[in-house]
C-alpha positions, 0 to 999 in steps of 0.5 A: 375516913373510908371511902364507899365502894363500888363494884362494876363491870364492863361488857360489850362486843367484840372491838368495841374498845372495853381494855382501852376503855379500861385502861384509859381511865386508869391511866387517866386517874393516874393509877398506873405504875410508871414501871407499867406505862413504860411497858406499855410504850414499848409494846406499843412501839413494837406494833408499830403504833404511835399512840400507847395502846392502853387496852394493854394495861388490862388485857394480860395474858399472853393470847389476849395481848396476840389475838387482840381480844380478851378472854378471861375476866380482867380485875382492877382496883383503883380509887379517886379522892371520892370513892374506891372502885373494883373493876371487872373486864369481861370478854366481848367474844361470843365464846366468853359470855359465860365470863360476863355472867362471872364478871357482872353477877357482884356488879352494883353497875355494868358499863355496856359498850357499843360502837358508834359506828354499828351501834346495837348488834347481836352481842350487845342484846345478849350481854344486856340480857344477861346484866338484866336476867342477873339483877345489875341495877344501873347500866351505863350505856358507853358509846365508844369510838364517837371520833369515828362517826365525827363526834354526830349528834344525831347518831348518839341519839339514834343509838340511844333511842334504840337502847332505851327501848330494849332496856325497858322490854328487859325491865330496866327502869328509864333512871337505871340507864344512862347513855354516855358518848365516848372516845376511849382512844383519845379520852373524850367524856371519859374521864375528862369532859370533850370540847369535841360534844357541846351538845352533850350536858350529862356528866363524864364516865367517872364523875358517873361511877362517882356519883351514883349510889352505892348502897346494894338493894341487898340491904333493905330486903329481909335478914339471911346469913348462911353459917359458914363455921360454929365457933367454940374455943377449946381450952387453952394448954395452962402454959399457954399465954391464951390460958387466962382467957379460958374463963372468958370463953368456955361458954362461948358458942358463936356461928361465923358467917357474911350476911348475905342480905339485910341487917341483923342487930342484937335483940332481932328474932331469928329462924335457924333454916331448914331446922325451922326453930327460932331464936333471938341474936343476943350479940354481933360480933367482929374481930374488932368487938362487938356491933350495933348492926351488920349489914349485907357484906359484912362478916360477922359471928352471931351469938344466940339466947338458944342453944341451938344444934347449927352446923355448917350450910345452915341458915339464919333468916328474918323471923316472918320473912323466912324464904322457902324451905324446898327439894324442888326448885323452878330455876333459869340456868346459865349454862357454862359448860363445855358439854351440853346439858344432859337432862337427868344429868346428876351434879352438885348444888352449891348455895350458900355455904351448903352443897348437895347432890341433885338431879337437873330435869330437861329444859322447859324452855331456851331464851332466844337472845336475838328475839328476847322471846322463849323457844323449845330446846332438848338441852342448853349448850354453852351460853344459853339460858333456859328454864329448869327444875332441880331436885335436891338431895337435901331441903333448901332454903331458897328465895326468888332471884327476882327478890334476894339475889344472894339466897336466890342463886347458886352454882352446879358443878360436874362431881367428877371434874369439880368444874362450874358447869351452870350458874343458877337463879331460882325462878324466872327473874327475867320478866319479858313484856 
């Protein structure tokens, strides 16, 4: 029987202890290798320390593991006997943001970290300003380093109450945060419930990440499938063994893809964007036959009633629930490049499985993370958030972030260099009160 999966990530400032967060609950899920414990050890004793350092087990590369920071984003995988999980590690430096926008933009949950001993700094407003500008539904608010403050009640509470109010004012539902105290150190509340926190009743971090839902709000919003290929089998050589499917399959016509939201069942009607003609699905099918339904996820080939022209970047959508079919788009911008953004600047789109030229207008406006309030800018430099409008060469079609995250977001890219430069969400899904 399969097992639900969860992806999270984790974020938070600089030594507030995500790697040895991290790598305490693999260690204590038992889902390391014996050979990679060992490792660890011996790194540990080489620094002279008496404890295993189990920030170790994720942070990799050979600069992280020198400056004691992680740079680049981390993946883990690793299940219990409830549930499997993927894990994202991203950067706590100020110079990294752009990876947590990497990490946390597939996340279902984001573990956000802060130190018990400074509580709510500068990085730990912007991270919470980005898991709420990408839509993380639930953030858990990890309270690390509690031994250091001498397991105090009363400064989890004040940190708590703190927290509380900027993710309400970022739009966070009161049930989408909960506040966890731990100690990645030595284990308290991670994995393992501490006898150091009788004033604490809510559940460790793990029985957290198993309990909650992980069903994506992808699921309950209107049908859309981006067409990755157009399936349509040649004729087999006569000598070949496949030959005698031929008769099965000449008139095969099928449009491969993952459905980006909803789902799709045969006998649902169907737009073709940004063509506009509809159809009806006729099949779903798999490589291991064909489905009743697909959800958000799942990659599957749709076959139709109608032979219809499709290619490659087209669309297929909800009939009555289409999206926008636009060459203008009202978009915030992540901008990740190390060059600052020049306005007029001509780059590439990509959303969905299409790519298109476009030209990318000065910034309307800079979101000041400190004051969460917007300010004037001439241009976006790495790490900002700003507000822009982007034409494009060809019609897309496009919904608000705010509503669809998979068709509401896509990515600009330098031509020359064929580097990221800006992660992109149509409109203004960061609703500031």
């Amino acid at each position: 029987m399969s097992k639900d999966l969860l992806r999270f990530a984790t974020a938070g400032s600089v030594d507030d202890g995500k790697s040895t967060l991290v790598g305490r609950l693999l260690y204590d899920t038992k889902s390391v290798l014996a050979d990679q414990i060992e490792a660890v050890q011996r790194a540990s004793v080489d620094k002279g320390l008496s404890t295993p350092d189990l920030s170790l087990l994720v942070d990799g590369l050979r600069a992280e593991r020198e400056q004691g920071i992680t740079i680049d984003v981390a993946y883990r995988y690793f299940s219990t006997p409830t549930r499997e999980f993927v894990l994202a590690d991203t950067p706590g430096h100020v110079q990294y943001t752009r990876n947590t926008v990497t990490g946390a933009s597939t996340a279902e949950l984001a573990v956000l970290l802060v130190d018990a001993r400074h509580g709510i700094v500068e990085q730990t407003r912007r991270h919470a300003t980005v898991l709420a500008l990408l839509r993380v539904p639930r953030v858990v608010l990890a309270i690390n380093k509690i031994d250091l403050v001498g397991y105090d009640e009363e400064t989890l509470q004040t940190i708590a109450k703190e927290f509380a109010a900027l993710a309400r004012s970022l739009g966070f539902a009161d049930d989408a945060v909960q506040t966890i105290p731990v100690s990645a150190l030595v284990g308290d509340n991670v994995v393992d419930r501490s006898a150091h926190t009788p004033w604490y009743e809510g559940p460790t971090l793990l029985e957290h990440l198993e309990s909650v839902p992980v069903v994506g709000p992808e699921v309950a919003k209107p049908f859309r499938m981006p067409v990755q290929y157009v399936i349509r089998p040649r004729r087999a050589d006569a000598r070949s063994a496949d030959a005698p499917r031929w008769g099965e399959l000449h008139d095969y016509r099928g449009y491969a893809g993952q459905v980006a939201a909803g789902v799709v069942r045969p006998g649902d009607a169907v737009t073709v964007l940004p063509e506009g003609r509809a159809t009806t699905v006729t099949h779903v099918d798999t490589a291991d036959g064909p489905l009743d339904s697909a959800g958000a996820g799942r990659s599957v080939t749709i076959r139709l009633a109608d032979d219809i022209d499709i290619s490659r970047g087209d669309m297929l959508v909800a009939t009555g629930s289409e999206p926008t079919v636009t060459t203008e788009i009202a978009a915030t911008l992540c901008w990740l490049g190390d060059r600052p953004l020049r306005p007029g600047a001509r780059l590439l789109l990509k959303h969905g499985t299409r790519t298109t030229p476009v030209m990318v207008g000065a910034p309307e406006a800079r979101l000041d993370t400190e004051t969460l309030t917007e300010v004037p800018a001439e241009t976006l430099e790495l790490n900002d958030i700003g507000r822009v409008t982007v034409r494009t060469a060809d019609a897309l079609p496009v919904d608000e972030y705010a509503d669809v995250r998979a068709t509401g977001s896509f990515l600009l890219i330098d031509p020359p260099s064929g580097n990221t430069v800006a992660a992109g969400l149509v409109g203004t899904p960061l609703a500031l009160s």
